[in-house]
PDB file of N, CA, C and O in Angstrom:
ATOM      1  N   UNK A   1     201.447 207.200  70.206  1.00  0.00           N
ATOM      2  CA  UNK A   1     201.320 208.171  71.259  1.00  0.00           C
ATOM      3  C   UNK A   1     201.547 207.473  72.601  1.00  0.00           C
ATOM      4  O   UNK A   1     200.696 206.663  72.968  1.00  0.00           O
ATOM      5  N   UNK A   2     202.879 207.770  73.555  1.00  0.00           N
ATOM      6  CA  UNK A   2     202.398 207.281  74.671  1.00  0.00           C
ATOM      7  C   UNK A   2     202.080 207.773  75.905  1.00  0.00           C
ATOM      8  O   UNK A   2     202.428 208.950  75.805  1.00  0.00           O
ATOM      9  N   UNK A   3     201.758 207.665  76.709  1.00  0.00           N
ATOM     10  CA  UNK A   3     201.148 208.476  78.007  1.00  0.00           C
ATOM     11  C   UNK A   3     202.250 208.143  79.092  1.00  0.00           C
ATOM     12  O   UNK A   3     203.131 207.291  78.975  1.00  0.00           O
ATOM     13  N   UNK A   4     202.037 208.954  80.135  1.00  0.00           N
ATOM     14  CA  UNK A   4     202.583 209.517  81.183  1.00  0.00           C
ATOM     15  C   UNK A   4     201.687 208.509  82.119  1.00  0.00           C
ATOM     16  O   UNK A   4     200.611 208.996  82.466  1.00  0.00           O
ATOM     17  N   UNK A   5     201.952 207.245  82.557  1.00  0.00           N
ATOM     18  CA  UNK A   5     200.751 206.906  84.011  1.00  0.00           C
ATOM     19  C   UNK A   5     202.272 206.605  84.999  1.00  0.00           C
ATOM     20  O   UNK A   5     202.053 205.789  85.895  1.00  0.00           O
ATOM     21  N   UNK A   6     203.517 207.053  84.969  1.00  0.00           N
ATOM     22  CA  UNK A   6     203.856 206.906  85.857  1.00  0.00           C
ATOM     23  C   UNK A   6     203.468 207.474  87.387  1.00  0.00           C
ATOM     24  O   UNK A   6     202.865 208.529  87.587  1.00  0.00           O
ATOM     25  N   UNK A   7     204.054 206.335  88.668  1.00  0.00           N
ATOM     26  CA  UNK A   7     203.117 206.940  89.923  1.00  0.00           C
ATOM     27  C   UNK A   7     201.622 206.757  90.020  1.00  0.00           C
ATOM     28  O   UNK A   7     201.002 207.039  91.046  1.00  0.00           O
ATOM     29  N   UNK A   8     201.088 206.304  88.983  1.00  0.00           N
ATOM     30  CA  UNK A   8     199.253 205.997  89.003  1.00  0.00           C
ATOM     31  C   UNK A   8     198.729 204.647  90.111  1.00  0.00           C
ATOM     32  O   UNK A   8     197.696 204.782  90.766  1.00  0.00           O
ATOM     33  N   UNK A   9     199.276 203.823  90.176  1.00  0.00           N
ATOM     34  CA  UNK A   9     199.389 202.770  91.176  1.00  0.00           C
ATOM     35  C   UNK A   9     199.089 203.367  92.275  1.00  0.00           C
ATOM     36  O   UNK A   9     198.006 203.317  92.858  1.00  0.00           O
ATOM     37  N   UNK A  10     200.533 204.246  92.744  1.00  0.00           N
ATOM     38  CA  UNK A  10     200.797 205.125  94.007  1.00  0.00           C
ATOM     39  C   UNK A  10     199.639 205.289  94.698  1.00  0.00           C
ATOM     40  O   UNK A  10     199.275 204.711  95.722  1.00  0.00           O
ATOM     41  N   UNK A  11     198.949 206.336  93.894  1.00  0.00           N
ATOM     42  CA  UNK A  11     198.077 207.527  93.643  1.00  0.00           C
ATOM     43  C   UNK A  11     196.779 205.991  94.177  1.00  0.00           C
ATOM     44  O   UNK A  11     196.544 205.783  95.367  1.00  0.00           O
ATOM     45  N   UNK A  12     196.130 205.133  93.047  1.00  0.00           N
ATOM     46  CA  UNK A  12     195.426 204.630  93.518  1.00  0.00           C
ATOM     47  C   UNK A  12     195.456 204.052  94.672  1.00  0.00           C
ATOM     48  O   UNK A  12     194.488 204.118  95.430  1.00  0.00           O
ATOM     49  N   UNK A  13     196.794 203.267  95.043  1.00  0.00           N
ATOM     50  CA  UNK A  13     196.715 202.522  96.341  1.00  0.00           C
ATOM     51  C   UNK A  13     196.457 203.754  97.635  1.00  0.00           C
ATOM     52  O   UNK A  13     196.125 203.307  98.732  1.00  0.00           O
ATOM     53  N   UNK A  14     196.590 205.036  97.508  1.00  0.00           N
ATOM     54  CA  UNK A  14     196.981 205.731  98.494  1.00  0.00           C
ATOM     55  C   UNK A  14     195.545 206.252  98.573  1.00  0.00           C
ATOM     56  O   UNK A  14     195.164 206.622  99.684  1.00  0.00           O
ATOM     57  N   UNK A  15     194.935 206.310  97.831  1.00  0.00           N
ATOM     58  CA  UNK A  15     193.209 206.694  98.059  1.00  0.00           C
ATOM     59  C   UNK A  15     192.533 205.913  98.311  1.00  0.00           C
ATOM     60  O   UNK A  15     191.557 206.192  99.007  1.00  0.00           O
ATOM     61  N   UNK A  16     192.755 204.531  97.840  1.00  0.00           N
ATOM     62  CA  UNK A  16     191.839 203.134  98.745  1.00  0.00           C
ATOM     63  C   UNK A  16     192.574 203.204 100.034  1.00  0.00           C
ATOM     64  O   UNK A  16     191.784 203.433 100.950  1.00  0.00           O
ATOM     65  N   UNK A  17     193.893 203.080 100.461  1.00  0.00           N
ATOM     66  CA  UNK A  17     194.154 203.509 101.807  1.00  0.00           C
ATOM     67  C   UNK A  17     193.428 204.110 102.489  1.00  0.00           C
ATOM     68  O   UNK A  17     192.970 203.671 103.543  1.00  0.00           O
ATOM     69  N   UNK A  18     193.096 205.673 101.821  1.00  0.00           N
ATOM     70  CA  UNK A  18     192.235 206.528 102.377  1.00  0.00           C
ATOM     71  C   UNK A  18     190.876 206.387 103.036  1.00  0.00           C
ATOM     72  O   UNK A  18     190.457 206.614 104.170  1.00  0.00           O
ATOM     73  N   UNK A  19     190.302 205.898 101.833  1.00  0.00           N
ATOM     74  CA  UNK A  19     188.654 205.367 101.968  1.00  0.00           C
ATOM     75  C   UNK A  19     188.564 204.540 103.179  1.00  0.00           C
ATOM     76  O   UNK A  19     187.969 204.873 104.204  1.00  0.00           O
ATOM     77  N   UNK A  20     189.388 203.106 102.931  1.00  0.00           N
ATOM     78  CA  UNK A  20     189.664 202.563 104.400  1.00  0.00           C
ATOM     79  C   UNK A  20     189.841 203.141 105.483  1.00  0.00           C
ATOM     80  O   UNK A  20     189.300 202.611 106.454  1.00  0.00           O
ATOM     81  N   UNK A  21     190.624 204.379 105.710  1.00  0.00           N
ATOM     82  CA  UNK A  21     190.781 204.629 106.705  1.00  0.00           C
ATOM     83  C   UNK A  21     189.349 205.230 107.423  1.00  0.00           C
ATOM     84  O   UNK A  21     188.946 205.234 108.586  1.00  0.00           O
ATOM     85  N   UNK A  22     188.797 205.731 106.146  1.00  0.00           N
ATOM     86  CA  UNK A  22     187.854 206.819 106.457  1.00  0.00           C
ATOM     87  C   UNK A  22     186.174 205.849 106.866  1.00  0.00           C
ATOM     88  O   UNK A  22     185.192 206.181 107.529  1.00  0.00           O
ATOM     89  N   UNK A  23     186.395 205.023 106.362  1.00  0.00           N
ATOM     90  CA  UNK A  23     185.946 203.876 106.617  1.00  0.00           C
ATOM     91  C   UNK A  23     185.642 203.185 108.119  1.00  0.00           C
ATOM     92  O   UNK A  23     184.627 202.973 108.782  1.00  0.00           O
ATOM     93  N   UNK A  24     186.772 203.001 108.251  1.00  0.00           N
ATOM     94  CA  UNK A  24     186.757 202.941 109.884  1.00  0.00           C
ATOM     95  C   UNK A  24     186.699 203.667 110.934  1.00  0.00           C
ATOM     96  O   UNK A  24     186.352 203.581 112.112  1.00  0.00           O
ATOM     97  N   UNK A  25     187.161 204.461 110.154  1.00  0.00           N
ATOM     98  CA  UNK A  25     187.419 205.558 111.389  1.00  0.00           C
ATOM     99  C   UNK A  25     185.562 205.793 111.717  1.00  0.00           C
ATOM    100  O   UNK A  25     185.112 206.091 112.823  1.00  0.00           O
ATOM    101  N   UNK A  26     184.903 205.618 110.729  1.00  0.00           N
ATOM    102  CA  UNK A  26     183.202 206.127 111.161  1.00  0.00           C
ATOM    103  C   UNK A  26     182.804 204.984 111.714  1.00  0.00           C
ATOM    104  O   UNK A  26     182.009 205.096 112.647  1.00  0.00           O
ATOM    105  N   UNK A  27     183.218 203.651 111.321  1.00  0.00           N
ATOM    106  CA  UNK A  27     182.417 202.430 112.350  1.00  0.00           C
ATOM    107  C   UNK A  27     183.016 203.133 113.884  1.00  0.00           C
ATOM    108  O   UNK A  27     182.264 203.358 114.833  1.00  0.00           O
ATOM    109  N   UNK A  28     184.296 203.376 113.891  1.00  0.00           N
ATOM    110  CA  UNK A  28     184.668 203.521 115.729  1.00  0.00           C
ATOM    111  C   UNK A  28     183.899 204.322 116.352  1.00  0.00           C
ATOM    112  O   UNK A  28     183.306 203.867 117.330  1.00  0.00           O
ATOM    113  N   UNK A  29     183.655 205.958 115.911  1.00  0.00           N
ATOM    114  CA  UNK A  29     182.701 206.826 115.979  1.00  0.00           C
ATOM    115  C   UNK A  29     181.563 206.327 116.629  1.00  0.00           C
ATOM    116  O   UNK A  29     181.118 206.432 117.772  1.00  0.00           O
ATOM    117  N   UNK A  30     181.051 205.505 115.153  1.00  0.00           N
ATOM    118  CA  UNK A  30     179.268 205.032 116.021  1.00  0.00           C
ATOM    119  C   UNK A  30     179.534 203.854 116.486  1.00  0.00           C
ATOM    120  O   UNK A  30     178.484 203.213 116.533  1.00  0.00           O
ATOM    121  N   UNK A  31     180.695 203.062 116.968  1.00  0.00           N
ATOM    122  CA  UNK A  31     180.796 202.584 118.177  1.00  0.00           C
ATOM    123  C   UNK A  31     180.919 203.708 119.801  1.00  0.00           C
ATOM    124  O   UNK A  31     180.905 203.242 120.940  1.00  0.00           O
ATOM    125  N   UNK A  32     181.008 204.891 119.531  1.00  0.00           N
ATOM    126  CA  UNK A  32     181.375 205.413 120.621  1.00  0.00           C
ATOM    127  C   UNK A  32     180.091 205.928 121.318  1.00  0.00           C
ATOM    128  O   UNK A  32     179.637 205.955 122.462  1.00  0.00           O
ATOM    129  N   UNK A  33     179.770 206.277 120.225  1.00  0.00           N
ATOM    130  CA  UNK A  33     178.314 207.060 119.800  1.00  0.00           C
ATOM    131  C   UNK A  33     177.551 205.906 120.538  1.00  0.00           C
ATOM    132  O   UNK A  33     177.438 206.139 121.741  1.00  0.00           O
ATOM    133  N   UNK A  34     177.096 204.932 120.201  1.00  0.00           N
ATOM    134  CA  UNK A  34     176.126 203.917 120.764  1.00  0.00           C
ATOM    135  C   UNK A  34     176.908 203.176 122.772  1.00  0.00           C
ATOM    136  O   UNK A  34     176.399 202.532 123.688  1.00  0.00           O
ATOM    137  N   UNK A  35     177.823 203.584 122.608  1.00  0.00           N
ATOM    138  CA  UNK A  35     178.529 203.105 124.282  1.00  0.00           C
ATOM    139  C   UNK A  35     177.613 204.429 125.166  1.00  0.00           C
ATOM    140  O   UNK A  35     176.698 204.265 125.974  1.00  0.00           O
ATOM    141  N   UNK A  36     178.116 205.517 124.771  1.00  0.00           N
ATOM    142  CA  UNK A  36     177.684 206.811 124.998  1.00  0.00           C
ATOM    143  C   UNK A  36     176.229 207.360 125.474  1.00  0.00           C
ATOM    144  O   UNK A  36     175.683 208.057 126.329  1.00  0.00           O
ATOM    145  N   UNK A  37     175.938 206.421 124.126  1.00  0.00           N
ATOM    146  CA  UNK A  37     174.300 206.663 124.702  1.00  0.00           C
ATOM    147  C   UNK A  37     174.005 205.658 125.827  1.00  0.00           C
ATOM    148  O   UNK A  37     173.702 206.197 126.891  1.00  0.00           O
ATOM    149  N   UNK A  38     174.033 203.977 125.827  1.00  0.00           N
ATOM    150  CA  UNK A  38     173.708 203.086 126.888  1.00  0.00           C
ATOM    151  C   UNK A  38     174.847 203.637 128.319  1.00  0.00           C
ATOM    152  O   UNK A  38     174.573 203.217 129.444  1.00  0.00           O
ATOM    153  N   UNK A  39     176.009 204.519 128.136  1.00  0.00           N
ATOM    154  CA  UNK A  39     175.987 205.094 129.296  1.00  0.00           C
ATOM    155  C   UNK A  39     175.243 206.067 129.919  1.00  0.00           C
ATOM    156  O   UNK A  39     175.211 206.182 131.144  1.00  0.00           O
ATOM    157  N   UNK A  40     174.628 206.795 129.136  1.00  0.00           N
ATOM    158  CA  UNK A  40     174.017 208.312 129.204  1.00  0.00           C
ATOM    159  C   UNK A  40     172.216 207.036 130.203  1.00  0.00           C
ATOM    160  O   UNK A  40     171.840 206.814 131.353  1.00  0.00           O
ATOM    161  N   UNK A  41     171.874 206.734 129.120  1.00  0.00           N
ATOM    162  CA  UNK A  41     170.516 206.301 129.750  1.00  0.00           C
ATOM    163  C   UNK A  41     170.801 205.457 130.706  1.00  0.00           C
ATOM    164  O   UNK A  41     169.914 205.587 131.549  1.00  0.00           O
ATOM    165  N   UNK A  42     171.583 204.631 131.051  1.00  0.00           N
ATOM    166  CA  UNK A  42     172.012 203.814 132.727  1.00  0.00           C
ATOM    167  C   UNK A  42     172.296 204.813 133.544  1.00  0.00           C
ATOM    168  O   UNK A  42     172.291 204.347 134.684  1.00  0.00           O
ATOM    169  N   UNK A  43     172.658 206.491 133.572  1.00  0.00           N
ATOM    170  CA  UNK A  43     172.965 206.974 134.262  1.00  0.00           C
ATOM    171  C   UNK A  43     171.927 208.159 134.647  1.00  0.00           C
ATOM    172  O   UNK A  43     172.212 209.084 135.407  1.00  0.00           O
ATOM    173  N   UNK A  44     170.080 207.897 133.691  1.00  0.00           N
ATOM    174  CA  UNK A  44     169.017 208.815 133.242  1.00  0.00           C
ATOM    175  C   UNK A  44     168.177 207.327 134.419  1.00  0.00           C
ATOM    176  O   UNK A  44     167.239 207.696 135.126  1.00  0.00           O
ATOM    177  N   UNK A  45     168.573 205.922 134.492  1.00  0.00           N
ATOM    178  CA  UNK A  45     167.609 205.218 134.933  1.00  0.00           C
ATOM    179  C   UNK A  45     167.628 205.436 136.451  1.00  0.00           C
ATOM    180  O   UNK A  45     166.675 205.622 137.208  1.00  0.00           O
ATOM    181  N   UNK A  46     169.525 205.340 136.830  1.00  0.00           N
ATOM    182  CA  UNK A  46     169.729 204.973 138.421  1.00  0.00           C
ATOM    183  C   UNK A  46     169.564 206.719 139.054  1.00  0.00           C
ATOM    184  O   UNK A  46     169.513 206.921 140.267  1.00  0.00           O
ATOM    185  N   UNK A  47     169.499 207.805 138.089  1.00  0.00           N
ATOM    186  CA  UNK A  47     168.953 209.367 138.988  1.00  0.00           C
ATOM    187  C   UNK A  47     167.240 209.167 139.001  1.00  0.00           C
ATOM    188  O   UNK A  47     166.575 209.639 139.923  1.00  0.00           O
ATOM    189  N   UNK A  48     166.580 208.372 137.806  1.00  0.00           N
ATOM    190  CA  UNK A  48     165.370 208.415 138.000  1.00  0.00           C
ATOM    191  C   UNK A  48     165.093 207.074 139.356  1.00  0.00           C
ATOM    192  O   UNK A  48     164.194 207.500 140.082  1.00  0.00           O
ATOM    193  N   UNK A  49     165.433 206.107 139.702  1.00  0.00           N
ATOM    194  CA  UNK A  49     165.222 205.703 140.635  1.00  0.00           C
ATOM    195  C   UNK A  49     165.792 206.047 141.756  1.00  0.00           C
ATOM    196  O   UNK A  49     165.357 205.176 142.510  1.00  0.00           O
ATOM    197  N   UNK A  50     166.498 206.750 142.416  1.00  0.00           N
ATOM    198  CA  UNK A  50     166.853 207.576 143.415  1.00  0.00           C
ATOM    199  C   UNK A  50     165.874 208.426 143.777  1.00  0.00           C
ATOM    200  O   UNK A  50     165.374 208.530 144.897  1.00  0.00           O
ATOM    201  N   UNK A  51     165.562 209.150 142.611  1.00  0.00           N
ATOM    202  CA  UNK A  51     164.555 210.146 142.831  1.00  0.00           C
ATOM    203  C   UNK A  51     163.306 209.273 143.142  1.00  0.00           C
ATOM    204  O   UNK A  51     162.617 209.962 143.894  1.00  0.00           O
ATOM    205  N   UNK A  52     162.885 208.464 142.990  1.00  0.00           N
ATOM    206  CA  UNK A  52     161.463 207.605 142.922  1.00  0.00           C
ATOM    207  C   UNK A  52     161.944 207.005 144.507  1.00  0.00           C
ATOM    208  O   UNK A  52     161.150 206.847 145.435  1.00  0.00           O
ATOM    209  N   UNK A  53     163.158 206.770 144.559  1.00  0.00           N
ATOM    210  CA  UNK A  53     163.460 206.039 146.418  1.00  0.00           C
ATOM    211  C   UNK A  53     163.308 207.250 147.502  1.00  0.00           C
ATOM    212  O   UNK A  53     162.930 207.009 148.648  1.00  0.00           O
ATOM    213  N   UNK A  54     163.613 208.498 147.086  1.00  0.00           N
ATOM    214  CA  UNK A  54     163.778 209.618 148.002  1.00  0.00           C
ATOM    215  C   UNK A  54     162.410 210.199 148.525  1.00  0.00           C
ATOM    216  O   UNK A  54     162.175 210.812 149.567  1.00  0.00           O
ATOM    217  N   UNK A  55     161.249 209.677 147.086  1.00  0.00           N
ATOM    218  CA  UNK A  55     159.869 210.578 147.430  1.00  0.00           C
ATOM    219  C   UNK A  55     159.146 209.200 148.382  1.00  0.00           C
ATOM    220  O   UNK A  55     158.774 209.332 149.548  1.00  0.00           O
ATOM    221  N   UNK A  56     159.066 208.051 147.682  1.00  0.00           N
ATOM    222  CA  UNK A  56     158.512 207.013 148.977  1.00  0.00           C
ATOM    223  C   UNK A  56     159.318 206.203 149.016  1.00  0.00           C
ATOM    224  O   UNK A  56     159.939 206.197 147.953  1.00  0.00           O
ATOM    225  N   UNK A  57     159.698 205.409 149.766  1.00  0.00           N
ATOM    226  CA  UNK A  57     160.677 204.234 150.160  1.00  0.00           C
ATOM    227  C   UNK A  57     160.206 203.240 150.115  1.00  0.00           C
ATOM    228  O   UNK A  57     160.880 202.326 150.591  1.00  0.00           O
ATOM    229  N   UNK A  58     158.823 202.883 149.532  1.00  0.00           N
ATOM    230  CA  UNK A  58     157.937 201.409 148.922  1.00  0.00           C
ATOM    231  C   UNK A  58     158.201 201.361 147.725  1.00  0.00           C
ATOM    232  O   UNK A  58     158.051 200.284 147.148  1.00  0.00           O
ATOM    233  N   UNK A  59     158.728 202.648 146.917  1.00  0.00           N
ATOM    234  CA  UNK A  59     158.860 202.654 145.739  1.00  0.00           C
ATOM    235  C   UNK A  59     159.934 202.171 145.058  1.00  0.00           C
ATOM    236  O   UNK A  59     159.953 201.918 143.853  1.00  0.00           O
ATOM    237  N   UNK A  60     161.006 202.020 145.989  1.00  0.00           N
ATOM    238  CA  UNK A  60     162.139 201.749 145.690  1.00  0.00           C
ATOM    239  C   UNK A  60     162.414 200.561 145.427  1.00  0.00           C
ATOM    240  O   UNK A  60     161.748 199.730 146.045  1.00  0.00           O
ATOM    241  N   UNK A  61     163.607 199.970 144.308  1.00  0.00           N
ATOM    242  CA  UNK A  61     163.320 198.624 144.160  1.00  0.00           C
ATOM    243  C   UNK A  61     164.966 198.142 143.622  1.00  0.00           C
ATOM    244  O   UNK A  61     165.209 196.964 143.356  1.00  0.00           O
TER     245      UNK A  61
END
């Protein structure tokens, strides 16, 4: 009896391709994800000290 695996290689190399891609593509993500946030809170610290310079001006630092 013999079988049909022609193209099976293909097929595998083209889905580990995949995985890889899919792979990375989520490390970049929660690289963006984590920039995102240390921009978000540097930009939650310097409105909260503005606001803390505007009510007394000893406070400011």
């Amino acid at each position: 009896m013999k079988t049909n695996t022609r193209g099976s290689v293909t097929v595998y190399a083209s889905l580990m391709f995949l995985v890889v891609l899919l792979l990375l593509s989520m490390c970049l993500e929660g690289a963006y994800l984590y920039l995102g946030k240390g921009k978000a809170q540097g930009a939650y610290m310097a409105a909260l000290a503005g606001a803390r310079g505007n009510y007394q001006k000893e406070l400011e630092q």
